[in-house]
C-alpha positions as CSV (number, residue, x, y, z in Angstrom):
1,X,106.5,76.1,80.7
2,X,104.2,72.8,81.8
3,X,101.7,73.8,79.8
4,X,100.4,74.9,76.2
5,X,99.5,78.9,76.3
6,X,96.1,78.5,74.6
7,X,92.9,80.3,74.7
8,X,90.9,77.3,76.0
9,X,93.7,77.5,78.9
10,X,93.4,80.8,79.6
11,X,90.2,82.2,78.7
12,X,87.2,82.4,81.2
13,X,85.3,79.0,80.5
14,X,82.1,81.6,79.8
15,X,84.2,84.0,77.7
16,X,81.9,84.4,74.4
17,X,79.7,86.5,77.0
18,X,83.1,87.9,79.4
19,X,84.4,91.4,79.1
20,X,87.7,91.2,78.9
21,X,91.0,93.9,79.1
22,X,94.4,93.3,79.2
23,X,97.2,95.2,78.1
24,X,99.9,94.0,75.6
25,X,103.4,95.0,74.6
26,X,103.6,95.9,70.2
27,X,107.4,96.1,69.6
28,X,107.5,99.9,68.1
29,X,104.5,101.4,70.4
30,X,104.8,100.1,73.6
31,X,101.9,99.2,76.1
32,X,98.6,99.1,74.6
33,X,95.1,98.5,76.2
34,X,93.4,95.9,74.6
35,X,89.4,94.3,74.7
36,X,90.4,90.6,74.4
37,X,88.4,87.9,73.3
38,X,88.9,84.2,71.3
39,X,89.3,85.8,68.0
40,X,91.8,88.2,69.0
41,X,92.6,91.7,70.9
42,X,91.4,94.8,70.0
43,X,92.8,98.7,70.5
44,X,90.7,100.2,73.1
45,X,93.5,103.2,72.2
46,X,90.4,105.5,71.1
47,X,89.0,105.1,74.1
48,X,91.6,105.2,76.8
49,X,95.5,104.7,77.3
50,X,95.8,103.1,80.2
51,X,94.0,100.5,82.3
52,X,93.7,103.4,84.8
53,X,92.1,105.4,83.1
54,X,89.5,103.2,81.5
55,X,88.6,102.1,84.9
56,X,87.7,106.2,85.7
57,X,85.1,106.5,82.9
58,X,80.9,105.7,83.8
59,X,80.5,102.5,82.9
60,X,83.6,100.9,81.4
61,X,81.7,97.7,81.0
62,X,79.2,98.7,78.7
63,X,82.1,101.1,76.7
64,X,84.1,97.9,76.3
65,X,81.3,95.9,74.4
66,X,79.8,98.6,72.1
67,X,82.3,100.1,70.7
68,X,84.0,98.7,67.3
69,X,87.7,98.6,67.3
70,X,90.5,97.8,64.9
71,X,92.0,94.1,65.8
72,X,95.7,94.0,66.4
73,X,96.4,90.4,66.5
74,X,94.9,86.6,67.0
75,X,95.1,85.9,70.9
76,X,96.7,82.6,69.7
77,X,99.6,84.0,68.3
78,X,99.8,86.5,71.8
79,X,99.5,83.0,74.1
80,X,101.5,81.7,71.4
81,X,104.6,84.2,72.6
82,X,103.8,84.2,76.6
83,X,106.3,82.1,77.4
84,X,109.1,84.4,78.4
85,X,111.9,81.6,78.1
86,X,110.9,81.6,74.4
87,X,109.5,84.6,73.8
88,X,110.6,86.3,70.6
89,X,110.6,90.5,71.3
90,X,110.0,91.0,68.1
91,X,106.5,90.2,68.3
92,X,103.7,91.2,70.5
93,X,103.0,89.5,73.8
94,X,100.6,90.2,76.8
95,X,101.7,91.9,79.7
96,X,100.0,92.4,83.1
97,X,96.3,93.6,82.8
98,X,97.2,97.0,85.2
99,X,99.2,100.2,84.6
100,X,98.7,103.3,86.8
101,X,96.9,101.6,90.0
102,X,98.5,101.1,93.3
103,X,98.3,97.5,94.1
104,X,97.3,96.6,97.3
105,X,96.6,93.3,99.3
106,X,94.5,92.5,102.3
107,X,96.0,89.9,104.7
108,X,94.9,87.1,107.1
109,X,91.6,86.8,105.3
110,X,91.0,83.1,105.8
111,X,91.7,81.4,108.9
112,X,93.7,78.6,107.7
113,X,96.2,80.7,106.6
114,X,95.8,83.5,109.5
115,X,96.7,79.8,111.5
116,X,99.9,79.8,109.6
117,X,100.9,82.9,109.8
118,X,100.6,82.7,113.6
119,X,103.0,79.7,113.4
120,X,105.3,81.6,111.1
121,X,105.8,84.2,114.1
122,X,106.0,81.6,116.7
123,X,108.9,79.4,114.8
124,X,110.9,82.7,114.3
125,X,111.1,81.7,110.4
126,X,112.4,78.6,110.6
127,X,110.9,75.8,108.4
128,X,112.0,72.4,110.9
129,X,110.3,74.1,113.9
130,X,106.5,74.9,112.6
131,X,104.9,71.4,113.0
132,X,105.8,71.0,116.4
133,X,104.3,74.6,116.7
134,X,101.3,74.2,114.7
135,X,100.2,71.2,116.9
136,X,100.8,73.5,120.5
137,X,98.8,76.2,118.9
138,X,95.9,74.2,117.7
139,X,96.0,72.6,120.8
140,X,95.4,76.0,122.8
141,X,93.0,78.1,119.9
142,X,91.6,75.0,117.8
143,X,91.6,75.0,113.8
144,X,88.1,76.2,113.5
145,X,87.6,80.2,113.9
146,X,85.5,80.6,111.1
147,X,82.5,81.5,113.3
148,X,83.9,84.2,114.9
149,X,83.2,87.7,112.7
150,X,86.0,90.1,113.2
151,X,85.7,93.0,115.0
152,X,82.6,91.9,116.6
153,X,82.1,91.7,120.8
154,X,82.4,87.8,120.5
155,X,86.0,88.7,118.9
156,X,87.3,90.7,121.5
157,X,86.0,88.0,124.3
158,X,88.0,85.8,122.6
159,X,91.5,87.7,122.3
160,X,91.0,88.0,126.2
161,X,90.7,84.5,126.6
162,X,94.2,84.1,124.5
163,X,95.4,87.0,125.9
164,X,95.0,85.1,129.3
165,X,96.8,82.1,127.3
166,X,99.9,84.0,126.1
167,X,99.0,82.8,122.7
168,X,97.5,86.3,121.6
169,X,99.4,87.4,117.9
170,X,99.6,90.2,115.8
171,X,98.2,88.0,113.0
172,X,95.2,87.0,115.3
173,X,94.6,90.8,115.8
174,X,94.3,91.5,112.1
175,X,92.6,88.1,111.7
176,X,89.7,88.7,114.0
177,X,90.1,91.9,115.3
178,X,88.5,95.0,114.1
179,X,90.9,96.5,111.5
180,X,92.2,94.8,108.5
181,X,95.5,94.1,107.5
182,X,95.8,96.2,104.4
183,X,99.6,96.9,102.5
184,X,101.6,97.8,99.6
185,X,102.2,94.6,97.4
186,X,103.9,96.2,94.9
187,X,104.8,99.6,92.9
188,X,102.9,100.7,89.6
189,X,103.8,98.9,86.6
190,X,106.0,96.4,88.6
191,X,103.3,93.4,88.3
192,X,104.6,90.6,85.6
193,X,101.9,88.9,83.7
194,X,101.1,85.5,81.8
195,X,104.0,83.4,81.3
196,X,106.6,85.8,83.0
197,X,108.5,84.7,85.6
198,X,108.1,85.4,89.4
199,X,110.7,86.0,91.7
200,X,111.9,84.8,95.2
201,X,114.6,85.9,97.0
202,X,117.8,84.3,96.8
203,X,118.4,84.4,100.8
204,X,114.8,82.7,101.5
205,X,114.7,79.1,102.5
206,X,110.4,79.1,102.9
207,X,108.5,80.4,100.9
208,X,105.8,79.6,99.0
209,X,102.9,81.3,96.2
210,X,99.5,82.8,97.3
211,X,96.9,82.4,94.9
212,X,94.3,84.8,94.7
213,X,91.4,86.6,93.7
214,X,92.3,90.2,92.9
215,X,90.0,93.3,92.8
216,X,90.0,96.4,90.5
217,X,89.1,99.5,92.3
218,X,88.5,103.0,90.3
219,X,89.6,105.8,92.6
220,X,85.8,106.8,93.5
221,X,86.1,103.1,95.7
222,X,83.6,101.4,93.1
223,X,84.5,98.2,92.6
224,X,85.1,97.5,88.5
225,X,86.0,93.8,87.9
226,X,88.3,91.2,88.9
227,X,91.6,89.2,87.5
228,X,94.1,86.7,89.4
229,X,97.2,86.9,91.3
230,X,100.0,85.4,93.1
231,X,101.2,87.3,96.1
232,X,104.4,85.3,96.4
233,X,105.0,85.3,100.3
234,X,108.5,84.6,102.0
235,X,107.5,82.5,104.6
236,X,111.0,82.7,106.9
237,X,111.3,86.6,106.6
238,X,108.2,87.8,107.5
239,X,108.7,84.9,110.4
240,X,111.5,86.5,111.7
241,X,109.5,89.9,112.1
242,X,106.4,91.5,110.9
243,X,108.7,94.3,110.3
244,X,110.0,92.4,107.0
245,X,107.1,92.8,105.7
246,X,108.1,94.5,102.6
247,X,110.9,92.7,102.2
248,X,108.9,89.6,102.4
249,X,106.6,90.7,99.8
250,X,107.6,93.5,97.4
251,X,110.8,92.1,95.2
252,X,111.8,92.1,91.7
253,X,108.7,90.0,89.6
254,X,106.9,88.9,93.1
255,X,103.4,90.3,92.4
256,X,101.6,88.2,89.2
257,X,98.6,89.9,88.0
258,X,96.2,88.3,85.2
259,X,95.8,87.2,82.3
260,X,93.1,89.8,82.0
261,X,90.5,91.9,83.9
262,X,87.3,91.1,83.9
263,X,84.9,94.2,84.3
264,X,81.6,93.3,86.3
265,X,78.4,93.7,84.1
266,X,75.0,91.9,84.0
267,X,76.9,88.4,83.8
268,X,79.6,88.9,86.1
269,X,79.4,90.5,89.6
270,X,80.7,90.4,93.1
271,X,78.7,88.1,94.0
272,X,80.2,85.3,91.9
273,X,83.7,86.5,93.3
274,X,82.0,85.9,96.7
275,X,81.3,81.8,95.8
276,X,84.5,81.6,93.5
277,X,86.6,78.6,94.2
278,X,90.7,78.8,92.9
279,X,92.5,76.0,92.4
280,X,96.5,76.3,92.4
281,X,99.2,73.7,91.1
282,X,102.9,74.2,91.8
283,X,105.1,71.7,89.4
284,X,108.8,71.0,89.9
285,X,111.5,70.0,87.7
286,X,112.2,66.7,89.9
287,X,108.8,65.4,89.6
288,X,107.1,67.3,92.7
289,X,103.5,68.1,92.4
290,X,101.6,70.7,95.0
291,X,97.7,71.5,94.7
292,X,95.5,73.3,96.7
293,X,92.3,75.5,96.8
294,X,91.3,78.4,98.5
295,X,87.5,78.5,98.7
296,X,86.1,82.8,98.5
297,X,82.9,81.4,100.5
298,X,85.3,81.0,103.5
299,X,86.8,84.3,103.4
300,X,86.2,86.1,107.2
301,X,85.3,89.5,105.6
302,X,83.1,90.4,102.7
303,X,85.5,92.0,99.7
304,X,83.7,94.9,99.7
305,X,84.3,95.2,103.5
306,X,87.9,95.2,102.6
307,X,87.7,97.7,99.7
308,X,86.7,100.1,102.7
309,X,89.2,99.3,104.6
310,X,91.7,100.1,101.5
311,X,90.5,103.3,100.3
312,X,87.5,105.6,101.6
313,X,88.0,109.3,103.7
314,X,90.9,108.5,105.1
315,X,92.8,107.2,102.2
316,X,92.9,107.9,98.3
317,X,94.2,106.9,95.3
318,X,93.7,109.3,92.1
319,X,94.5,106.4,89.6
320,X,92.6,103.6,91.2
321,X,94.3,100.4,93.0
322,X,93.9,96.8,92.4
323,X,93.7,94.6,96.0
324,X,94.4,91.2,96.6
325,X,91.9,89.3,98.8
326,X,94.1,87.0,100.7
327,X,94.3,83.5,100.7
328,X,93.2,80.4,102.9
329,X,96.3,78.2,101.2
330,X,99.0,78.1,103.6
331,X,100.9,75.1,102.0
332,X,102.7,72.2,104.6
333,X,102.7,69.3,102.2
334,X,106.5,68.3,102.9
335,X,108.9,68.3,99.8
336,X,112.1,68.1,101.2
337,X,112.1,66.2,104.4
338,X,109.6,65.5,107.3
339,X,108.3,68.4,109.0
340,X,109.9,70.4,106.4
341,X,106.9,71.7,105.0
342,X,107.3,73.4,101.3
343,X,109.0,75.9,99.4
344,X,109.8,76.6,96.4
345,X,112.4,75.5,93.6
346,X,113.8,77.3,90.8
347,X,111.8,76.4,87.7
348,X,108.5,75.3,89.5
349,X,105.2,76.2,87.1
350,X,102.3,78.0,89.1
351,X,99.4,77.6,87.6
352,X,96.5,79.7,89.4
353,X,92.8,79.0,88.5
354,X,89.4,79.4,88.6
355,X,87.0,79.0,86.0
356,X,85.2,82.4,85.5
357,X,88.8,84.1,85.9
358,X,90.8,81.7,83.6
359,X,94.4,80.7,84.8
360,X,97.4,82.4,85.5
361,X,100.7,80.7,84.7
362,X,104.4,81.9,86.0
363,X,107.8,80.1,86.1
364,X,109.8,80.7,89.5
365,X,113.2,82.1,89.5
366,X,115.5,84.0,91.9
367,X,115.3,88.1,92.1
368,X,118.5,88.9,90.9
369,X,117.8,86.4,88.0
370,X,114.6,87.6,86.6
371,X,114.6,90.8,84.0
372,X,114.6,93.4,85.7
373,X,112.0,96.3,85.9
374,X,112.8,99.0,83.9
375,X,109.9,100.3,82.1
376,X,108.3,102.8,85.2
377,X,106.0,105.7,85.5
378,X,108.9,108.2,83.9
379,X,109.2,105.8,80.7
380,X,105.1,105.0,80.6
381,X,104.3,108.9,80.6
382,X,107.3,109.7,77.8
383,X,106.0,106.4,75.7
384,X,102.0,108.0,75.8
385,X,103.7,112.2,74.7
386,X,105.2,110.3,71.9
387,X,102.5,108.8,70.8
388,X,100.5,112.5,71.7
389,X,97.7,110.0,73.8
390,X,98.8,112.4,76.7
């Protein structure tokens, strides 16, 4: 990796007063939930076994910060063994902060990347086509729809202006109209964690990361905390059809989740994930540098709005969910060639940011290169009867 795995890295930048859960891997136990903080990680075992389920209990927050646990080892020596090129198994090391929750992600949030996705659709996938695109369909809709509040009468006046135009998309009718796009990112236990590789697919030629804010839902719809993520996106599949989708997005190590949770309490609340500004940083092995931002306060629906949309009456989820927020970085900065745009190499570090959060820190690799997933709901459940937690 780029970078050193330290707890001035990682941490919050206001962590002596964070709450803080992750989960880790102990070599003869197997997942445990953890309260982390500088001096180390402590068993929240007496408490609850999985992420999940500590996320059901009143109050998780004030739980976390009263109780007294047993410390299982210096975060140091867990950031110490993140790296997964050097990791020794013998130790522990951290995995991704979430167990039994469904993870969800809400897309076309922003409208610089609701923009891109439109061209996406309109090149068909293909990389060399999308800046001749992007300039015809800025020249017909503009780059500037932030005003318009999806759903709302001024939204459908517009869609039948571009109706009228021929430049109506699917992505513009998630983007502005009245329902959000909401889908499965990936499976339970499939999200990798700090210092783990994510994975694109071998037969994608554009692609690219999605950094993002991610929220933690317990299954009554309350909103519990926050942690980061990279929805990594292929760019030419989901081009060729929306109906890629889930090939697009759910593969082997393509949903990053952490380093940690951060449960909302009196110093920490949706309203700083409303003003939160990520930073992102893609490094490549020939010297290639990418950085952008994705700024929360330009998101075109609250996060709580699109909590409702995920879960409510007409949909549930008994162990909770976790949803990404979408992203306004749609990344065109050419690395190849003119008009090329990005994607990505094998090897390239993203590093994910934002100071109340920490930072979030993956290698990229193909798929069918990365570990595969093994350990699922079947071997979880076994692991907890062994250790009679269930």
């Amino acid at each position: 990796m780029a970078q050193a795995f330290t707890s001035q890295a990682h941490l919050p930048e206001d962590h002596h007063q964070a709450i803080l859960i992750g989960r880790i891997w102990a070599p003869g136990t197997g997942p445990v939930l953890v309260k982390v903080q500088a001096d180390g990680v402590y068993d929240l075992t007496s408490i609850a076994a999985t992420s999940s389920q500590l996320l059901e209990l009143e109050q998780p927050a004030a739980l976390v910060a009263q109780a007294s646990l047993p410390r299982l080892a210096t975060l140091d020596a867990l950031l110490a063994n993140a790296d997964i090129s050097t990791r020794d198994t013998a130790k522990p090391w951290l995995l991704a902060p979430i167990d039994l929750q469904a993870v969800k992600a809400s897309g076309v949030t922003f409208v610089a990347s609701m923009l891109e996705r439109v061209i996406e659709e309109q090149a068909r996938g293909d990389a060399g086509k999308a800046e001749s695109v992007r300039k015809a369909i800025t020249a017909v809709i503009g780059d500037n729809l932030s005003s318009v509040v999806p759903g709302s009468p001024e939204a459908a006046k517009l869609k039948d202006v571009l109706l009228a135009q021929g430049v109506w998309s699917q992505y513009l009718e998630v983007g502005i109209g009245p329902d959000a796009e909401i889908f499965t990112k990936a499976q339970p236990l499939s999200s990798v964690g700090l210092g783990d590789e994510v994975g694109i697919h071998p037969k994608s030629v554009w692609n690219n990361p999605e950094p993002e804010i991610v929220l933690v839902v317990n299954s009554r719809g309350a909103t519990i905390g926050a942690t980061l993520g990279n929805d990594v996106n292929l760019r030419d599949f989901e081009g060729r059809s929306a109906l890629l989708l889930g090939k697009a997005k759910d593969n082997n190590a393509s949903c990053a989740i952490g380093p940690f949770i951060r449960l909302f309490d009196a110093n920490f609340s949706i309203d700083d994930i409303r003003i939160a500004e990520l930073t992102m940083r893609v490094d490549g092995t020939e010297g290639f540098t990418l950085k952008g931002s994705s700024s929360m306060s330009m998101i075109s629906r609250d996060p709580l709005d699109l909590v409702e949309h995920a879960i409510g009456p007409n949909h549930q989820y008994p162990d909770g969910l976790v949803l990404f927020l979408g992203t306004m970085f749609a990344p065109t900065q050419d690395r190849f060639g003119p008009g090329q745009g990005f994607t990505h190499q094998v090897a390239d570090i993203v590093t994910i940011e934002t100071p109340r959060l920490g930072a979030l820190v993956n290698k990229v690799n193909y798929t069918d290169k990365v570990a595969p997933w093994t350990f699922g709901l079947s071997a979880l459940f076994k692991n907890l009867a062994q250790r009679k937690l269930i």
